[in-house]
PDBQT receptor file of N, H, CA, C and O in Angstrom, charges set to zero:
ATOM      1  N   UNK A   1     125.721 220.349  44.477  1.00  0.00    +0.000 N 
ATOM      2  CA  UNK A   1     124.603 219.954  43.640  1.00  0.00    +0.000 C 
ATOM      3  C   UNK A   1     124.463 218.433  43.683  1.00  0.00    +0.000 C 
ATOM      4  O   UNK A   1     125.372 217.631  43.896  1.00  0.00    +0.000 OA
ATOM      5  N   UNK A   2     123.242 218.182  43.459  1.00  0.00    +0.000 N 
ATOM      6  H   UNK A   2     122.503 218.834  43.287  1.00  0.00    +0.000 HD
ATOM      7  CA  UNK A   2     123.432 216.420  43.519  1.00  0.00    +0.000 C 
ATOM      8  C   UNK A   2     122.841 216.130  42.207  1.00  0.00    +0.000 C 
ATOM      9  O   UNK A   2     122.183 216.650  41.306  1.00  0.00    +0.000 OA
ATOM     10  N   UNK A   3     123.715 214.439  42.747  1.00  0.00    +0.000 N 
ATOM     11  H   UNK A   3     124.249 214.016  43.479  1.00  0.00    +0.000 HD
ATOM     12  CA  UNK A   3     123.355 213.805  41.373  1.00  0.00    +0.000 C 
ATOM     13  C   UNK A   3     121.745 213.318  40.846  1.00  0.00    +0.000 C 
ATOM     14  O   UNK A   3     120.925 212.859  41.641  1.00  0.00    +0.000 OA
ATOM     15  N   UNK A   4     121.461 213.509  39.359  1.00  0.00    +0.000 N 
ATOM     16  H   UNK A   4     122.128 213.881  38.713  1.00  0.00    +0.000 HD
ATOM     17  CA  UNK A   4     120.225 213.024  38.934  1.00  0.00    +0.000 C 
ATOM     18  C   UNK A   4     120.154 211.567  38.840  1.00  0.00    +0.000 C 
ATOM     19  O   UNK A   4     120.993 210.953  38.181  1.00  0.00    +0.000 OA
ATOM     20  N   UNK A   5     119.232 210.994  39.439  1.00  0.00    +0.000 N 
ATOM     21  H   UNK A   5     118.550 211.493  39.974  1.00  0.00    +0.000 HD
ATOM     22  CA  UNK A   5     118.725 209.784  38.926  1.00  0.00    +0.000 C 
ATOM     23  C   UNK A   5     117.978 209.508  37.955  1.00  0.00    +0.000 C 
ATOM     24  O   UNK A   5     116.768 209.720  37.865  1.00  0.00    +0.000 OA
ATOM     25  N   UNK A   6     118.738 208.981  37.131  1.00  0.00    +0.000 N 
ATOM     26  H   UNK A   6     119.720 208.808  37.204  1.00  0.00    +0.000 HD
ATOM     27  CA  UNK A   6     117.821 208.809  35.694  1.00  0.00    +0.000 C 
ATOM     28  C   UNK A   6     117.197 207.935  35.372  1.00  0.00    +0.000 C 
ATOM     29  O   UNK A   6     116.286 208.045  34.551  1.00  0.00    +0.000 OA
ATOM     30  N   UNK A   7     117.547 206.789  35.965  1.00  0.00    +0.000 N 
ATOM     31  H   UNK A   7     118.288 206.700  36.632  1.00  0.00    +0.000 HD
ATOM     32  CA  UNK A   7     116.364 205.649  35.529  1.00  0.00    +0.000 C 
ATOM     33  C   UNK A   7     114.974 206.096  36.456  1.00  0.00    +0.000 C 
ATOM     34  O   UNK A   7     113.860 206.166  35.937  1.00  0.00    +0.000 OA
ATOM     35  N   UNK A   8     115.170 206.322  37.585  1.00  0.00    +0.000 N 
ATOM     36  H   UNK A   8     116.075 206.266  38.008  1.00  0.00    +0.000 HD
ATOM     37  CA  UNK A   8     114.033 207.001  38.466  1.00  0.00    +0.000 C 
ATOM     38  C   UNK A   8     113.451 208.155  37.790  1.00  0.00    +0.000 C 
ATOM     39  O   UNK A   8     112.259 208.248  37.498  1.00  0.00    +0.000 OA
ATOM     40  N   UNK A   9     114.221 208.905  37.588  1.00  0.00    +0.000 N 
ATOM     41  H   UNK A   9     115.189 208.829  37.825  1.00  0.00    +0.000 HD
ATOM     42  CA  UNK A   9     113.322 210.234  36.597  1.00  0.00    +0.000 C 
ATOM     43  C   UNK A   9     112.980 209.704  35.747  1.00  0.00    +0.000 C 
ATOM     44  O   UNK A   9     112.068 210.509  35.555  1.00  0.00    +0.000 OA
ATOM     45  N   UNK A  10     112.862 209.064  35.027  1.00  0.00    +0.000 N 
ATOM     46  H   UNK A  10     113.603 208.411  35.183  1.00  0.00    +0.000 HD
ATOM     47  CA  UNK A  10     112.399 208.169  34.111  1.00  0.00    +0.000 C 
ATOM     48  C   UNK A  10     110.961 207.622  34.124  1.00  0.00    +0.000 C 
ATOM     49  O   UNK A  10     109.900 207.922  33.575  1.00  0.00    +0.000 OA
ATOM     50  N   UNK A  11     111.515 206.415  35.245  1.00  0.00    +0.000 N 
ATOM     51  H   UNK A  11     112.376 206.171  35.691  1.00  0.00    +0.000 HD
ATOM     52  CA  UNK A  11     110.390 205.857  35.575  1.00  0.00    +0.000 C 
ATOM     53  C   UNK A  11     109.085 206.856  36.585  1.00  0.00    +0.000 C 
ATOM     54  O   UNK A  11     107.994 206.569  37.077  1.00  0.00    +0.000 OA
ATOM     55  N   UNK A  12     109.657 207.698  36.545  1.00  0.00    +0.000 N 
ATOM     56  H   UNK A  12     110.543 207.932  36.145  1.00  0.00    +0.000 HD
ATOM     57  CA  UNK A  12     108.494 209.188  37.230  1.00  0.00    +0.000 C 
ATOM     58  C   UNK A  12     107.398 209.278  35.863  1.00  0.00    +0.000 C 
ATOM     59  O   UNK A  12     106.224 208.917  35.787  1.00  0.00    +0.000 OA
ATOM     60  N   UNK A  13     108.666 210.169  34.421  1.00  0.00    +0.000 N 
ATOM     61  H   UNK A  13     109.620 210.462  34.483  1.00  0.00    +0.000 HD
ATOM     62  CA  UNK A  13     108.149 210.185  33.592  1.00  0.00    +0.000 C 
ATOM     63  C   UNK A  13     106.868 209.830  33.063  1.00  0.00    +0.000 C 
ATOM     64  O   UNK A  13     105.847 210.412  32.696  1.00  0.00    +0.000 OA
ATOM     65  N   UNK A  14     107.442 208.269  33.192  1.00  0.00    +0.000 N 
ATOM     66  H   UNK A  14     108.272 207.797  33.490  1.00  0.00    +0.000 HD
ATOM     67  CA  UNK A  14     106.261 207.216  32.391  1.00  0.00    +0.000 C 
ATOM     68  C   UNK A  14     105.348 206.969  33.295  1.00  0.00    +0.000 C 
ATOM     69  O   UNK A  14     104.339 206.593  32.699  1.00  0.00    +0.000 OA
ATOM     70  N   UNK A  15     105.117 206.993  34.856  1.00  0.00    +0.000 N 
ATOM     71  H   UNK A  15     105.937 207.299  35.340  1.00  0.00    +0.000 HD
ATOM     72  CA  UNK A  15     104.092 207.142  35.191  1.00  0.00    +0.000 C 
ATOM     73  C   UNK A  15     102.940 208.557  34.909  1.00  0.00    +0.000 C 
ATOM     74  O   UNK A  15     101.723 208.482  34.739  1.00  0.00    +0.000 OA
ATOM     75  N   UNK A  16     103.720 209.676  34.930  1.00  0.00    +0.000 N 
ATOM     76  H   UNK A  16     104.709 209.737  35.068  1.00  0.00    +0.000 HD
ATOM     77  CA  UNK A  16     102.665 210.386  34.551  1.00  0.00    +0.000 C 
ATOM     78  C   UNK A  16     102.018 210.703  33.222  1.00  0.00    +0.000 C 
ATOM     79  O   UNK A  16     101.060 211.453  33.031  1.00  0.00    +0.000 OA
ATOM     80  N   UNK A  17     102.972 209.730  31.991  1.00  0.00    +0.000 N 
ATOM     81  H   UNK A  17     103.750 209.120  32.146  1.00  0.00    +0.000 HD
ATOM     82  CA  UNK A  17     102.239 210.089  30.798  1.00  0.00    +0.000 C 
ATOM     83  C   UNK A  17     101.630 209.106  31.268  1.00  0.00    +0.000 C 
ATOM     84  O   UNK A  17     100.629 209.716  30.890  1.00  0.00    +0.000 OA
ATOM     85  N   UNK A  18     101.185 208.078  31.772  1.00  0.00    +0.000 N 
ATOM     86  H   UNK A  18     101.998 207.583  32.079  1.00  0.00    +0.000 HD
ATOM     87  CA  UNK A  18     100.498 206.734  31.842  1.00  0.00    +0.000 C 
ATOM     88  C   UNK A  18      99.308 207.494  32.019  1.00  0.00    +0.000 C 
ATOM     89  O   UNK A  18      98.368 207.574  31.229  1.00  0.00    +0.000 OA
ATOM     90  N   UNK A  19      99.463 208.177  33.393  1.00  0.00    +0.000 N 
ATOM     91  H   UNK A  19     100.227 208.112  34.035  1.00  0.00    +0.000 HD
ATOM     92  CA  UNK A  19      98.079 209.077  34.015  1.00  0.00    +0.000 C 
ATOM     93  C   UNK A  19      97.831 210.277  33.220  1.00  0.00    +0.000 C 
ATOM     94  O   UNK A  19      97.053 211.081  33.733  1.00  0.00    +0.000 OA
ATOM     95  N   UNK A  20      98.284 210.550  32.166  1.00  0.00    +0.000 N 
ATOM     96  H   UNK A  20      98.916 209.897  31.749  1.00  0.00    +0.000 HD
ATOM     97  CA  UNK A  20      98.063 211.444  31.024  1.00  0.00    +0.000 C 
ATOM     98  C   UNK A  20      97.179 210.767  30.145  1.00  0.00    +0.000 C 
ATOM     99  O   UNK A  20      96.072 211.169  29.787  1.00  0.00    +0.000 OA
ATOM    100  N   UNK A  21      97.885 209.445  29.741  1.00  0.00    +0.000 N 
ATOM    101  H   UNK A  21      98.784 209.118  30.032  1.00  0.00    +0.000 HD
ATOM    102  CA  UNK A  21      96.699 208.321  29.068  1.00  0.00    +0.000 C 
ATOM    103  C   UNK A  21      95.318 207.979  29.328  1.00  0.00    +0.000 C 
ATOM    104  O   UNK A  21      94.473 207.782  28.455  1.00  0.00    +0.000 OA
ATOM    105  N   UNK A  22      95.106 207.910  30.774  1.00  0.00    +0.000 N 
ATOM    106  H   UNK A  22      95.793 208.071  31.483  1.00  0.00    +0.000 HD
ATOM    107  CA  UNK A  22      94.301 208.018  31.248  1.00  0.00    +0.000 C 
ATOM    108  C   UNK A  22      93.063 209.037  31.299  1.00  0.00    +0.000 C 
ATOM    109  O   UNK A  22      91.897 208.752  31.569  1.00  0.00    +0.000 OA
ATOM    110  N   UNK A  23      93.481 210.024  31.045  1.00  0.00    +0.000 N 
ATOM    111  H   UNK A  23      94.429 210.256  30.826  1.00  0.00    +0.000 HD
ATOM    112  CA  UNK A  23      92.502 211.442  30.889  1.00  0.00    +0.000 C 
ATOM    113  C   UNK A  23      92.119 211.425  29.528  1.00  0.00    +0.000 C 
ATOM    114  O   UNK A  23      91.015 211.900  29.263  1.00  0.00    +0.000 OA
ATOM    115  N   UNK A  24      92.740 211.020  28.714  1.00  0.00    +0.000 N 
ATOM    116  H   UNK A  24      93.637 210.634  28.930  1.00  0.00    +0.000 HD
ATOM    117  CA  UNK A  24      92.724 211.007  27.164  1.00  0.00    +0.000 C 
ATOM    118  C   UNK A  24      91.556 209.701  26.556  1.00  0.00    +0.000 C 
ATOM    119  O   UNK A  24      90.598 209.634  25.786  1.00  0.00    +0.000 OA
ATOM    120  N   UNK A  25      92.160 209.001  27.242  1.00  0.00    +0.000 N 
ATOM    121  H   UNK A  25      92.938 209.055  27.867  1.00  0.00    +0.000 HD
ATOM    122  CA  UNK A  25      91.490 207.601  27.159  1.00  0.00    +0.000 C 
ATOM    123  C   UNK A  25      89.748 207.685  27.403  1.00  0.00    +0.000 C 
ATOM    124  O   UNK A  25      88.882 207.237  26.652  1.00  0.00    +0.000 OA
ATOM    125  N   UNK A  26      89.559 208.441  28.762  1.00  0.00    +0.000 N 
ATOM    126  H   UNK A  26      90.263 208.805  29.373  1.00  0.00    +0.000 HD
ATOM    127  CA  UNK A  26      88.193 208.802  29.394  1.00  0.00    +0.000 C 
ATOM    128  C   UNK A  26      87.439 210.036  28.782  1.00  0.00    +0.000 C 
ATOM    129  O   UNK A  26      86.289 210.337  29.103  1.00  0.00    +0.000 OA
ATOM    130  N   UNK A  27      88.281 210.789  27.774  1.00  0.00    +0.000 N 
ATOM    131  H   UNK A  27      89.215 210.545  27.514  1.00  0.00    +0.000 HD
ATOM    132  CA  UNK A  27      87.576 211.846  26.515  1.00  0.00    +0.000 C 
ATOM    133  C   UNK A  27      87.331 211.158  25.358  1.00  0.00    +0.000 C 
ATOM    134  O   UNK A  27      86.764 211.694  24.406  1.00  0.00    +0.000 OA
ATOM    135  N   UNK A  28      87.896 209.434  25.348  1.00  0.00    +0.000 N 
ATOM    136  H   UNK A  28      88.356 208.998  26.122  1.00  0.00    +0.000 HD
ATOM    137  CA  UNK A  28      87.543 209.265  24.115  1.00  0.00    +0.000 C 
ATOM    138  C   UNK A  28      86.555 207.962  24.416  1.00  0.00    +0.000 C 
ATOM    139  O   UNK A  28      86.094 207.264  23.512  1.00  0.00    +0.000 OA
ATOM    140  N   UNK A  29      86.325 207.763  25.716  1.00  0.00    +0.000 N 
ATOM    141  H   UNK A  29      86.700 208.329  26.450  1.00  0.00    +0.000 HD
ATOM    142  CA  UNK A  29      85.039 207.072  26.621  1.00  0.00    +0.000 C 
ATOM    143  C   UNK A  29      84.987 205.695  26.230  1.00  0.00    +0.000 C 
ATOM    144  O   UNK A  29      84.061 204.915  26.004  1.00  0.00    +0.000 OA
ATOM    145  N   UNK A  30      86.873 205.567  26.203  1.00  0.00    +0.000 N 
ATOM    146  H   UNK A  30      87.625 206.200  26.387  1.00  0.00    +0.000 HD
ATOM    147  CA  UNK A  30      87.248 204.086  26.395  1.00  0.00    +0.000 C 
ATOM    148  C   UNK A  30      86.804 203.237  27.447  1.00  0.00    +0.000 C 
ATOM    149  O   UNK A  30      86.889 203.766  28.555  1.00  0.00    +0.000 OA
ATOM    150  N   UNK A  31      86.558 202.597  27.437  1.00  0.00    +0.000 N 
ATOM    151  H   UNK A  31      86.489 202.168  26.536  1.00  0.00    +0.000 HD
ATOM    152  CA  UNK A  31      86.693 201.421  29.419  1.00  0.00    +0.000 C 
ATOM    153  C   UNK A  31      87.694 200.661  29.147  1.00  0.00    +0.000 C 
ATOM    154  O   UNK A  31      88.295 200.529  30.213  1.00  0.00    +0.000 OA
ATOM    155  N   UNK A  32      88.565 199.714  27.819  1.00  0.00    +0.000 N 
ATOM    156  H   UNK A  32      88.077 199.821  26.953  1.00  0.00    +0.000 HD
ATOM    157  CA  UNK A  32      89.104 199.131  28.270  1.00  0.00    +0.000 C 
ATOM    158  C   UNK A  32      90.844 200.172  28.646  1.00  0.00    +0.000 C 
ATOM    159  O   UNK A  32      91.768 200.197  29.460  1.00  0.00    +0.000 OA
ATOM    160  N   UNK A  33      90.275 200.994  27.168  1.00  0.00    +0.000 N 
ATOM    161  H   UNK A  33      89.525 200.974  26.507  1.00  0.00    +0.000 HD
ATOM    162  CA  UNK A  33      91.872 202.082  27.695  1.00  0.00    +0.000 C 
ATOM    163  C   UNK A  33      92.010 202.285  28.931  1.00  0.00    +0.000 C 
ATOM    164  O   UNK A  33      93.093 201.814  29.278  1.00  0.00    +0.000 OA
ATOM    165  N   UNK A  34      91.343 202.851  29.969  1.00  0.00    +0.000 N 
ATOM    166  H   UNK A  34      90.463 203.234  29.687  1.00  0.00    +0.000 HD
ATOM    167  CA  UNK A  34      90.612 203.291  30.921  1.00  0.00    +0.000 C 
ATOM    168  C   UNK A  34      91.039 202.206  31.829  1.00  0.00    +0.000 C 
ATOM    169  O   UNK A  34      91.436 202.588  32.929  1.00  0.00    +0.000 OA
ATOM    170  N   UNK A  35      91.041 201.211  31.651  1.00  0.00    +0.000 N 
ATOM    171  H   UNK A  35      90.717 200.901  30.757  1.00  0.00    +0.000 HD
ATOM    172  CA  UNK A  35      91.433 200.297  32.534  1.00  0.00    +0.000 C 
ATOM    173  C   UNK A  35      92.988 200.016  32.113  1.00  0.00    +0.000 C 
ATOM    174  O   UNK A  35      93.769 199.797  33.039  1.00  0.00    +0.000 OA
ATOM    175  N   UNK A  36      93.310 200.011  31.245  1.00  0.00    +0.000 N 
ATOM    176  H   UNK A  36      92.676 200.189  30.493  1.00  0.00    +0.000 HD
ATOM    177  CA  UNK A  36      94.928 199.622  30.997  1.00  0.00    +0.000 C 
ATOM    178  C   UNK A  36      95.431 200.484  31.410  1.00  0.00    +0.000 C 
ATOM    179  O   UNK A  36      96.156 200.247  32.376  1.00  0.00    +0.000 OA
ATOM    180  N   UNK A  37      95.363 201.494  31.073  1.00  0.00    +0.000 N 
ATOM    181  H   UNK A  37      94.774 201.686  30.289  1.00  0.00    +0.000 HD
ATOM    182  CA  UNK A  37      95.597 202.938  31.278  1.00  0.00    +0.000 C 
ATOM    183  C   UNK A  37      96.479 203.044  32.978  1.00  0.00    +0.000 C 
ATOM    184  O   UNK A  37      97.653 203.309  33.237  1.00  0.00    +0.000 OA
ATOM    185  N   UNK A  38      95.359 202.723  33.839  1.00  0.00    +0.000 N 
ATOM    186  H   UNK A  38      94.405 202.507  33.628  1.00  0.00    +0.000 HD
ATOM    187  CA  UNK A  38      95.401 202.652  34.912  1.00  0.00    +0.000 C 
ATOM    188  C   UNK A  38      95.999 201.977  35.644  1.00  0.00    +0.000 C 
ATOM    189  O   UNK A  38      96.752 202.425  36.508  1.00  0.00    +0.000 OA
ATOM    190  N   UNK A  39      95.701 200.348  35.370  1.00  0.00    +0.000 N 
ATOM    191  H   UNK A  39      95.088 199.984  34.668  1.00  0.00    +0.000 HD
ATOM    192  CA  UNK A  39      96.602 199.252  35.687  1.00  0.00    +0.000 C 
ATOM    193  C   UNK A  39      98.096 199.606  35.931  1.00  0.00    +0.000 C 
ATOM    194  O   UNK A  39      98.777 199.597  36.956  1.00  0.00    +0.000 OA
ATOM    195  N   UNK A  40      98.416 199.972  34.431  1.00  0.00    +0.000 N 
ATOM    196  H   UNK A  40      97.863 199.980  33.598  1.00  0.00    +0.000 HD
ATOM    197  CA  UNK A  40      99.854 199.963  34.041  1.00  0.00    +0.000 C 
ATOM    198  C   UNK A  40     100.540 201.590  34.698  1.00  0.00    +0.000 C 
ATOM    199  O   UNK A  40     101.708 201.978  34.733  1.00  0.00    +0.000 OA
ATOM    200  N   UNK A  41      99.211 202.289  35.176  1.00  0.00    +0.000 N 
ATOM    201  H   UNK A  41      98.263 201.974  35.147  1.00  0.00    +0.000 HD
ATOM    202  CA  UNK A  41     100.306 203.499  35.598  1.00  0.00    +0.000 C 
ATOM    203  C   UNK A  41     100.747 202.878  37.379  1.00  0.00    +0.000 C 
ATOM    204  O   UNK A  41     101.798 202.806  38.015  1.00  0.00    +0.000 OA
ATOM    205  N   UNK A  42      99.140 202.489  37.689  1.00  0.00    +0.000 N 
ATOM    206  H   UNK A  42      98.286 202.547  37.172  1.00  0.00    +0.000 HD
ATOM    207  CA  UNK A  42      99.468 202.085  39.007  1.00  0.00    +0.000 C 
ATOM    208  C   UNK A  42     100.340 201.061  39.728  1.00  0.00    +0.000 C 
ATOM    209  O   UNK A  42     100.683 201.071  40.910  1.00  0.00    +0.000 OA
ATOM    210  N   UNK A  43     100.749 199.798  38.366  1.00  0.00    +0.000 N 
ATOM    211  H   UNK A  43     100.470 199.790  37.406  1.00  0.00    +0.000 HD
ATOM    212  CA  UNK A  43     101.920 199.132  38.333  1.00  0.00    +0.000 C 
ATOM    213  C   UNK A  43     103.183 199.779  38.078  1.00  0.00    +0.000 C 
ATOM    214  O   UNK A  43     104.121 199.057  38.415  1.00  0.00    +0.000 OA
ATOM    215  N   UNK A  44     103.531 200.889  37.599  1.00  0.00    +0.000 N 
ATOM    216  H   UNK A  44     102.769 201.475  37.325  1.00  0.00    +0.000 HD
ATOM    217  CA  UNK A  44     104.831 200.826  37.301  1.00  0.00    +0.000 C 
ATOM    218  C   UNK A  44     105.357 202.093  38.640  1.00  0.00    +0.000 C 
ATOM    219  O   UNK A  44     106.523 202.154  39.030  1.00  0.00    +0.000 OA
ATOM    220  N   UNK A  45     104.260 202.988  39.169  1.00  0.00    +0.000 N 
ATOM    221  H   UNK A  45     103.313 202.938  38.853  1.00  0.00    +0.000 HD
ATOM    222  CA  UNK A  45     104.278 203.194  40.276  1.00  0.00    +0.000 C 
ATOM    223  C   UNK A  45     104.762 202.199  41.682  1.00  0.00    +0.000 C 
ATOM    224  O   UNK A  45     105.857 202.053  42.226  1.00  0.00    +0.000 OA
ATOM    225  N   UNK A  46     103.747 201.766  41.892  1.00  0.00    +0.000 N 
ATOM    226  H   UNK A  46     102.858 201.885  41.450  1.00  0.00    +0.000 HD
ATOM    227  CA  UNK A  46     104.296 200.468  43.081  1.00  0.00    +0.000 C 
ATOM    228  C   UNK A  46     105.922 200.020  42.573  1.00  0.00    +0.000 C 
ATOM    229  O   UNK A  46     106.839 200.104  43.390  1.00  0.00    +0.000 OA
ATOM    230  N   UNK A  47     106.144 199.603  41.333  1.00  0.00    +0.000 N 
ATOM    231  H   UNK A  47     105.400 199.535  40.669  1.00  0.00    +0.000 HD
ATOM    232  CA  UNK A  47     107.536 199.050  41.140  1.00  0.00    +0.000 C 
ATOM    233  C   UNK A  47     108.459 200.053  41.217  1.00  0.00    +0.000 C 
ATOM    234  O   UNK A  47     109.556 199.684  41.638  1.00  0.00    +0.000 OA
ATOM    235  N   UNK A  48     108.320 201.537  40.861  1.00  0.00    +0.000 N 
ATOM    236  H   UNK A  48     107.429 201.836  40.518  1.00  0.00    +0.000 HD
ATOM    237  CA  UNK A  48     108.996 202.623  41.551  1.00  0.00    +0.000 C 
ATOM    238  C   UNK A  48     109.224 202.694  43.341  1.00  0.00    +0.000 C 
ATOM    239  O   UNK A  48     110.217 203.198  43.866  1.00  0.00    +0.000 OA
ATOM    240  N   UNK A  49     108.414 202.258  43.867  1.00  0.00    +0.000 N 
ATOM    241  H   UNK A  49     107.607 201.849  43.440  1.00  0.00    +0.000 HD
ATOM    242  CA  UNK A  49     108.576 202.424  45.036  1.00  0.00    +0.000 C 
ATOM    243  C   UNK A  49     108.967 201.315  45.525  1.00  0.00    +0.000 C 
ATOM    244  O   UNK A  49     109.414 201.369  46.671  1.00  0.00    +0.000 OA
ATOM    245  N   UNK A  50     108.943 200.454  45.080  1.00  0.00    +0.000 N 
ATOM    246  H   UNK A  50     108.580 200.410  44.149  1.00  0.00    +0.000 HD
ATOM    247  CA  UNK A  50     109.777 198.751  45.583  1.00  0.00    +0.000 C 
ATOM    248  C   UNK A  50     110.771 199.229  45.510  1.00  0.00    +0.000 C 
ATOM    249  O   UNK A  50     111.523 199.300  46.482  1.00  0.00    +0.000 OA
ATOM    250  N   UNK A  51     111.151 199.842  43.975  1.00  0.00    +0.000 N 
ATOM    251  H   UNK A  51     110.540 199.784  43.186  1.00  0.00    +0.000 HD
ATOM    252  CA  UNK A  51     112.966 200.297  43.559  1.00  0.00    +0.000 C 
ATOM    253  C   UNK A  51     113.073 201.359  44.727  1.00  0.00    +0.000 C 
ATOM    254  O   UNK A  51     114.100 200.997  45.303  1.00  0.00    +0.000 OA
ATOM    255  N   UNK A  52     112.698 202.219  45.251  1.00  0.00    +0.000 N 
ATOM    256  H   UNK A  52     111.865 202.513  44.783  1.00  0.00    +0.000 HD
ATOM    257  CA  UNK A  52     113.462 203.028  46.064  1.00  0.00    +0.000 C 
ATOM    258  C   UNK A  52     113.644 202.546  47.658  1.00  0.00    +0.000 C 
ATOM    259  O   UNK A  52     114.431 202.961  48.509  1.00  0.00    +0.000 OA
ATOM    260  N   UNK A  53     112.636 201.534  47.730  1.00  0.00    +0.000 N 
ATOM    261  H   UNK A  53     111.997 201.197  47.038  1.00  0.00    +0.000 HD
ATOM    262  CA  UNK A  53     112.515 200.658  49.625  1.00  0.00    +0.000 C 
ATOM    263  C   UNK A  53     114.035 200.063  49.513  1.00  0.00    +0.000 C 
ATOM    264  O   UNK A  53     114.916 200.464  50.274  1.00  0.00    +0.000 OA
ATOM    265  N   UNK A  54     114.268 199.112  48.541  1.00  0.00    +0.000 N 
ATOM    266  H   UNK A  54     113.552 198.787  47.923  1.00  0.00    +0.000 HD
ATOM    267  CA  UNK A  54     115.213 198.566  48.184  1.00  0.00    +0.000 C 
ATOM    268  C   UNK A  54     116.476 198.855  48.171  1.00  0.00    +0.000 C 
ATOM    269  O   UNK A  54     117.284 197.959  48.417  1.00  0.00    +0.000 OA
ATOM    270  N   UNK A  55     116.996 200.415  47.827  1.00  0.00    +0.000 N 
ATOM    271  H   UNK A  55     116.340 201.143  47.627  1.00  0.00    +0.000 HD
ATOM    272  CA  UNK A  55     118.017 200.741  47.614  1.00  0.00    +0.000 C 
ATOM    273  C   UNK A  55     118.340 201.112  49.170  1.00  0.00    +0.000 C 
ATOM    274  O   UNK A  55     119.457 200.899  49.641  1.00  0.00    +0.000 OA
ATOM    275  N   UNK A  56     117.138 201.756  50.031  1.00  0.00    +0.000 N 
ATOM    276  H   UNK A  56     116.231 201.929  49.648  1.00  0.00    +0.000 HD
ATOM    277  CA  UNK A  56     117.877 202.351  51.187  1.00  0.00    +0.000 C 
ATOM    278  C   UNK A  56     117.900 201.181  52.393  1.00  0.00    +0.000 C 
ATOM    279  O   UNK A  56     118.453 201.414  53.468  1.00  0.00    +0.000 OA
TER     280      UNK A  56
């Protein structure tokens, strides 16, 4: 069995409530939510994937 990565499962997590925010945000016909929303999922994404270039 292998081991879990937890700060990575983690940081999975919070990207998809981010993009959960996002759907929520656009029912309540925010723009700026809508834009943070987004920013911050699509930033903490990219920094997920810096963290995994990095390790290997």
């Amino acid at each position: 069995m292998k081991n879990v990565n937890f700060p990575m499962l983690l940081l999975a997590i919070l990207v998809i409530i981010l993009f959960a925010l996002v759907g929520i945000a656009i029912a309540f016909r925010s723009l700026w939510l809508i834009l943070l929303f987004l920013i911050l999922g699509f930033g903490t994404f990219a920094y997920g994937i810096t963290l995994k270039k990095r390790r290997k």
